[in-house]
N, C-alpha and C positions, 0 to 999 in steps of 0.2 A: 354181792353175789358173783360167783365166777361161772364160765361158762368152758366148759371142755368142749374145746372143736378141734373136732376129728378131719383127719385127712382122709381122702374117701380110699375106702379101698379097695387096690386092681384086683382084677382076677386074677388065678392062677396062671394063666398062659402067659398073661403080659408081666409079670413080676420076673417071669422064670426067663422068659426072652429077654428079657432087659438086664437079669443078671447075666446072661449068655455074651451078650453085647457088650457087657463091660468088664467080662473075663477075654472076651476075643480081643480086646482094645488094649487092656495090660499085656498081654501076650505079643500081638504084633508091636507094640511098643518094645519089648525088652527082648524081640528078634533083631528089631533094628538097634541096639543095644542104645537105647533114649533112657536116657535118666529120669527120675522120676521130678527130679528139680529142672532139668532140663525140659524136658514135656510140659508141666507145667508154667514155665517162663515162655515159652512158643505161645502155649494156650494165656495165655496172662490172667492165671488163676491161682492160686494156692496150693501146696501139696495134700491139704487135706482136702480140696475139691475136684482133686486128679484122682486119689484113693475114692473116692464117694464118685465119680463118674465110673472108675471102675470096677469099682461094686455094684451096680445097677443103680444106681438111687433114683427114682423117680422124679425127685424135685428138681433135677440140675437144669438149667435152660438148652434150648434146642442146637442155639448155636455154637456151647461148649461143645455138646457130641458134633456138630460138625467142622467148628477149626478142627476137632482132635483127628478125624477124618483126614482132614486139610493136610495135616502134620502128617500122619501116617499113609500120603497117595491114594488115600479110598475115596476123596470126596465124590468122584464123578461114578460111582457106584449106588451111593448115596441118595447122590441127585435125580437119578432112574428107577428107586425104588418101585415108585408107584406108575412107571412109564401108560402111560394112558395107549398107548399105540400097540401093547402087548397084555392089557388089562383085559385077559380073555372073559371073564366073567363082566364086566360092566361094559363089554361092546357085546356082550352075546345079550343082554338086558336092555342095549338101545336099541338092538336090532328088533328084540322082540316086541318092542315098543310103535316100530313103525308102521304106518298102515297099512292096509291089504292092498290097497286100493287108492291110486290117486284122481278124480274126477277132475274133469274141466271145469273151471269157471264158466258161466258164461257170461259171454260180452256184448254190448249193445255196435260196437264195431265190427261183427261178422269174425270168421273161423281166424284165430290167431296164425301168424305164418312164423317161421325160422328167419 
């Protein structure tokens, strides 16, 4: 008995962003006039997994898309994607989280001092 297992699959926004992402990568690669064998030998991958990083393919590993980064000056771009210090939605969610209100403990040692 054989078993068909399926790859699951993305939504449309992340297919389309990741095809986006790997047509911006051949592009800035072939600004800086980087060979595709060349690029490849940086990244120590294969040319058909330079071409499939640049097609979007979902399956490549993380740290492919970031030597290739690496290669091409973007890495520290990269590495701020998600900068948590400018993550207006998930500090506007922790704020909202906080409480109204902070009460005293109390202490068996009388009024707490500074």
């Amino acid at each position: 008995m054989s078993y068909n297992v399926k790859t699951p699959v993305l939504p449309l926004p992340v297919r389309r962003a990741l095809m986006q992402l790997g047509s911006d990568l051949g592009l800035a690669r072939r600004r800086r006039r980087i060979s595709t064998q060349s690029m490849a030998e940086r990244l120590q991958v294969s040319t058909a997994t330079l071409r499939r990083l640049e097609r979007g393919d979902p399956s490549l590993a993380m740290g492919t898309l970031a030597k290739a980064l690496l290669v091409l000056n973007a890495l520290e771009r990269f590495s701020h994607l998600l900068d948590t210090g400018i993550d207006d939605l998930g500090l506007q969610l922790m704020d909202e989280a906080l409480p109204k209100r902070i009460s005293r403990k109390s202490s068996s040692r009388g009024p707490e001092t500074l």
